[in-house]
C-alpha positions as CSV (number, residue, x, y, z in Angstrom):
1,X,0.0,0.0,0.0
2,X,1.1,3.3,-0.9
3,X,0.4,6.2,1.0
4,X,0.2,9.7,-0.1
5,X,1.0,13.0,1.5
6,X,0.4,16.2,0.9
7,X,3.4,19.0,0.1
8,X,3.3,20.4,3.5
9,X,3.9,17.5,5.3
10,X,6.5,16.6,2.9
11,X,8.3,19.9,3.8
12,X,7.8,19.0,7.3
13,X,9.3,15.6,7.4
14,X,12.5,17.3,5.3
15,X,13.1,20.1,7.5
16,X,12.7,17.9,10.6
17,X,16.2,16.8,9.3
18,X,17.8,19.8,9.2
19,X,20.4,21.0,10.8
20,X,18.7,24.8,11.0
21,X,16.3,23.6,13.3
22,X,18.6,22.8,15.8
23,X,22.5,22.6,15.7
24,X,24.1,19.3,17.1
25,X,26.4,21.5,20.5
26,X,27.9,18.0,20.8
27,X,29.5,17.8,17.6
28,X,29.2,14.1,17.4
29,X,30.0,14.5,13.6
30,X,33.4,15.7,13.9
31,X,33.9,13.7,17.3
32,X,33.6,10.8,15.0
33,X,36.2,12.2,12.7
34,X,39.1,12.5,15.5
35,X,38.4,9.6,16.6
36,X,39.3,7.6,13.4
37,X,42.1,9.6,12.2
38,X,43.8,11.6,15.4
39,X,46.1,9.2,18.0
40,X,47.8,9.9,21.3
41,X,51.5,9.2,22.0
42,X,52.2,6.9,24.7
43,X,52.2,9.7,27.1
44,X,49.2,10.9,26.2
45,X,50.9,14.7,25.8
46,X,50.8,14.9,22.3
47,X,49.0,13.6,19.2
48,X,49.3,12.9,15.6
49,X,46.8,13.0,12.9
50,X,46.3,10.6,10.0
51,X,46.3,13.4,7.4
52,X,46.7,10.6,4.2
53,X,43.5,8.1,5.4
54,X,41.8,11.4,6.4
55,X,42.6,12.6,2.6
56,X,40.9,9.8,1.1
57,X,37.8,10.0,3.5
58,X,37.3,13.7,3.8
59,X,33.6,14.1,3.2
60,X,32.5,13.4,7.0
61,X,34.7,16.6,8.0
62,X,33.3,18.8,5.0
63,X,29.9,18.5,5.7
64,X,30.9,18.9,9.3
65,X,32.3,22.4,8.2
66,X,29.2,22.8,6.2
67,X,27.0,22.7,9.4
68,X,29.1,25.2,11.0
69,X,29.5,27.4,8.2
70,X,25.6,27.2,8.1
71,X,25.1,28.7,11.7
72,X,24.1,32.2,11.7
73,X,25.5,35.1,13.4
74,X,22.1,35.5,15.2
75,X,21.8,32.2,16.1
76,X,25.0,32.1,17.9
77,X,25.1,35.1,19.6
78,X,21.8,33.8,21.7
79,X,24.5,30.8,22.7
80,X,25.5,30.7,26.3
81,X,29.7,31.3,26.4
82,X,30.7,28.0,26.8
83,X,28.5,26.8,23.7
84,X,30.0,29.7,21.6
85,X,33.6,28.9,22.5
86,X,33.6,25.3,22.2
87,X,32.1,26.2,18.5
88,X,34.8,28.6,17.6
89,X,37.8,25.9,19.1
90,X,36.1,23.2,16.9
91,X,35.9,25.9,13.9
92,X,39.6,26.2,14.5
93,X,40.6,23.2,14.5
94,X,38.3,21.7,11.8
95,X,38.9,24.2,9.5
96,X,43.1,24.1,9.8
97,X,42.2,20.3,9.1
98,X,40.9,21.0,6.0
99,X,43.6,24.0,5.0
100,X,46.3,21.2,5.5
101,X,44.3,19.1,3.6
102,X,43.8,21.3,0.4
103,X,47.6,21.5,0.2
104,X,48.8,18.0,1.7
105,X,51.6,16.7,1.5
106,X,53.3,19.8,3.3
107,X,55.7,19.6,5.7
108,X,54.5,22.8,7.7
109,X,51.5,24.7,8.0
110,X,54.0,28.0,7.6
111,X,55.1,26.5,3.7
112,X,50.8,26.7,2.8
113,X,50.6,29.6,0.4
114,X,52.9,31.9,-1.7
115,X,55.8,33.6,0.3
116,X,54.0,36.8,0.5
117,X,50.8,34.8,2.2
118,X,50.3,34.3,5.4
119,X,48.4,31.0,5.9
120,X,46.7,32.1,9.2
121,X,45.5,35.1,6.8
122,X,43.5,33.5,4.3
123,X,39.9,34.0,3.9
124,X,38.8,30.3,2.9
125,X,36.0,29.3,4.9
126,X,32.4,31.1,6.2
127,X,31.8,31.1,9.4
128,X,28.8,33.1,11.2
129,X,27.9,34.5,8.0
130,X,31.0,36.3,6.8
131,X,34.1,35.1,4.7
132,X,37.0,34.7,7.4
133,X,40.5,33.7,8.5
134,X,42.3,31.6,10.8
135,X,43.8,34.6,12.9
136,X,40.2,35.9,12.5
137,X,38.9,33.1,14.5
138,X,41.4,33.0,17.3
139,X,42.6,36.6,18.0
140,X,39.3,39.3,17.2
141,X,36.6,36.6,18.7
142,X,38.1,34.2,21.0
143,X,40.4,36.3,22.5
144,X,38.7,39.5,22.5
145,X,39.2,41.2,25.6
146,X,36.2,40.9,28.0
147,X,34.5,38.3,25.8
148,X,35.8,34.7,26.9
149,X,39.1,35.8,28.9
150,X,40.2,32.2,29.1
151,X,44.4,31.5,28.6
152,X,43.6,27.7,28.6
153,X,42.1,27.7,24.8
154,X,45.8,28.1,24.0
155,X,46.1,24.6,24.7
156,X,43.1,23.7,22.6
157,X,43.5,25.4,19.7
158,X,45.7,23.4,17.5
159,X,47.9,24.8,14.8
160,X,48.9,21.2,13.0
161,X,52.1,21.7,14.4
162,X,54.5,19.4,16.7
163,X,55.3,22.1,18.8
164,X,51.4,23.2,19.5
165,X,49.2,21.5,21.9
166,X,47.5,18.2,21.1
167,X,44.4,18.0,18.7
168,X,42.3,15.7,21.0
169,X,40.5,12.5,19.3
170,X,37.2,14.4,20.6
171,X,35.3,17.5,20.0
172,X,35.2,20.2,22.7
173,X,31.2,20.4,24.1
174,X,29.5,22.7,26.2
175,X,28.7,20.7,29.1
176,X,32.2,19.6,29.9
177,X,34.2,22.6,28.3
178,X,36.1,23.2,31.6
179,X,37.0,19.7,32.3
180,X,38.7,19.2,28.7
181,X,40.4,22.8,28.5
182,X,42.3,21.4,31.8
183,X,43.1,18.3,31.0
184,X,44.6,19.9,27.3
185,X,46.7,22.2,29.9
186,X,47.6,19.6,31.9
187,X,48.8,17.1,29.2
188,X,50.9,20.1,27.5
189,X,52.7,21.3,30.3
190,X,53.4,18.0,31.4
191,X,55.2,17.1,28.2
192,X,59.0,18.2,29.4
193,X,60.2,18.0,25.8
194,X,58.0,21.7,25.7
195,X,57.7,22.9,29.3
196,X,60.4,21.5,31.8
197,X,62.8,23.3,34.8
198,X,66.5,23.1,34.6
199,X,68.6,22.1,36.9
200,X,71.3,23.0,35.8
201,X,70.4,27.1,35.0
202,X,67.5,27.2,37.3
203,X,65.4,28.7,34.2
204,X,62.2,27.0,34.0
205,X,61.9,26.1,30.0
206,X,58.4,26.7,28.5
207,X,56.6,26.7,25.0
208,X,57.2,29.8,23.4
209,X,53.4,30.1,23.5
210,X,53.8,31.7,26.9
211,X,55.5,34.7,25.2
212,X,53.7,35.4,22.3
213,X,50.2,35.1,24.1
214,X,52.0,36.5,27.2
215,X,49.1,39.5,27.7
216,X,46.3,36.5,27.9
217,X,48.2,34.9,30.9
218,X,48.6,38.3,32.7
219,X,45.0,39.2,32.3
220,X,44.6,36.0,34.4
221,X,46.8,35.6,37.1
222,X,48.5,39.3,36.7
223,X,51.8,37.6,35.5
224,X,52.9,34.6,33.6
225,X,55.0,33.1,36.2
226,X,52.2,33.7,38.1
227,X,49.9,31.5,36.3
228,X,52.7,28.8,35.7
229,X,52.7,28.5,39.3
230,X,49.6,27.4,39.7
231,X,50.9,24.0,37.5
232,X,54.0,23.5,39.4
233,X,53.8,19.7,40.3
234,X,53.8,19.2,36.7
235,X,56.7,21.1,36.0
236,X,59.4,19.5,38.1
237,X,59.5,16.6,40.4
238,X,62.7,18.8,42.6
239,X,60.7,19.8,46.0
240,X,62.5,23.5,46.2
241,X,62.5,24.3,42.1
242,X,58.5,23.6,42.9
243,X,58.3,25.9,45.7
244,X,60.2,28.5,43.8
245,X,58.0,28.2,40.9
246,X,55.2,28.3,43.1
247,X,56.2,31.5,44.7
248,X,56.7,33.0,40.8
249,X,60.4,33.4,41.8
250,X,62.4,31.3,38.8
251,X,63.1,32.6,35.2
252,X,61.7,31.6,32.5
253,X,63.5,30.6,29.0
254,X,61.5,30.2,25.8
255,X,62.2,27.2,24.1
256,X,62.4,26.9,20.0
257,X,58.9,26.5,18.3
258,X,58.9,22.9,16.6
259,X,56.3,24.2,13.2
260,X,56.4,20.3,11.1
261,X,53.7,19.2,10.9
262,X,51.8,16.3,13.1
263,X,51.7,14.1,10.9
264,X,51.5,10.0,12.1
């Protein structure tokens, strides 16, 4: 038996499917994407991505980008914070995915584009209605003073590079925001290949995120040593380089910037 219907339920059962009516804020789409193509290391401090297998099966992450390219400005700007920035980390991310993946193989996200490009400069997605940029993304909305004030998305943001913070196998979400930007914080600064003390000089070696994003840290904690103290016991296992740390009294040495790319 066939049954008939008429055009407005038709439209009906179509836009009951669509993503307009309400946007998926646990991003179980590009969760599923991580989870087949990014991997821990042993230590669980870093990660690498699968860029050749994610090549091949790329059309799960563009229609991810589609449904985030398709949110309005209006819609999001009736979003609570933490629904807004765990949007704009997963725009990051998803969309340097795909920037790596229009010009893979590359060896480092800094060789995408001609030499008088800048790749965190090119306007090759839409997001929240207008044509925008990488730097767009990260420096004039999430880190717009007074808006999210919140250091720790330096360690979620990833920029495809073995020196960045991990890309995690998951999607940042709402409801546990908080609990994920802290455990990406904790798993970077524990990695003493990018954030260790020195015995030997008594400088306290950190990622040379910690200068360039210096005025973030100090907005929170009035200092960067200051806010490095509050992570001491994962900085050094020596009792009084922790209670000098902790008291914001050491010196702090940038360490070298590793830009290849994380690549398995």
């Amino acid at each position: 038996m066939i049954m008939r219907m008429g055009t407005g339920a038709f439209l009906l059962i179509l836009l009951a499917g669509s993503p307009a009516l309400g946007f998926d804020h646990r991003h179980k789409a590009f969760t599923s994407v991580l989870q087949a193509h990014v991997s821990w290391n042993e230590a669980g401090t870093a990660s690498v991505v699968d860029y050749p297998a994610l090549k091949e099966n790329r059309l799960p992450l563009d229609d991810y980008l589609d449904t985030l390219s398709a949110v309005p400005r209006a819609e999001f700007d009736a979003w609570d914070k933490d629904r807004q920035l765990a949007f704009l980390i997963n725009a990051y991310n998803g969309f340097t995915l795909a920037l790596i993946l229009d010009n893979y193989p590359v060896d480092s996200i800094r060789r995408i584009g001609r030499f008088w490009q800048n790749p965190w400069k090119m306007r090759f997605f839409t997001l929240l209605g207008e044509k925008m940029h990488l730097d767009q993304v990260e420096h004039d909305i999430i880190r717009e003073p007074g808006r999210f004030d919140e250091p720790r998305i330096h360690f979620a943001v990833n920029c495809a590079s073995i020196g960045c913070p991990a890309l995690r196998d998951e999607a940042f979400v709402h409801d546990r925001l908080n609990a994920q930007l802290e455990d990406s914080t904790r798993r970077f600064l524990i990695d003493d290949s990018r954030n260790r003390y020195n015995p030997e000089n008594e400088n306290l070696e950190v990622s040379s995120i910690f200068k360039w994003y210096g005025e973030d840290f100090e907005r929170d904690a009035g200092s960067v040593r200051k806010w490095l103290s509050r992570y001491a016991d994962l900085l050094t296992d020596n009792k009084a380089a922790k209670a000098q740390i902790q008291a914001g009294n050491v010196r702090l040495q940038y360490l070298e910037y590793d830009w290849a790319i994380n690549n398995r």
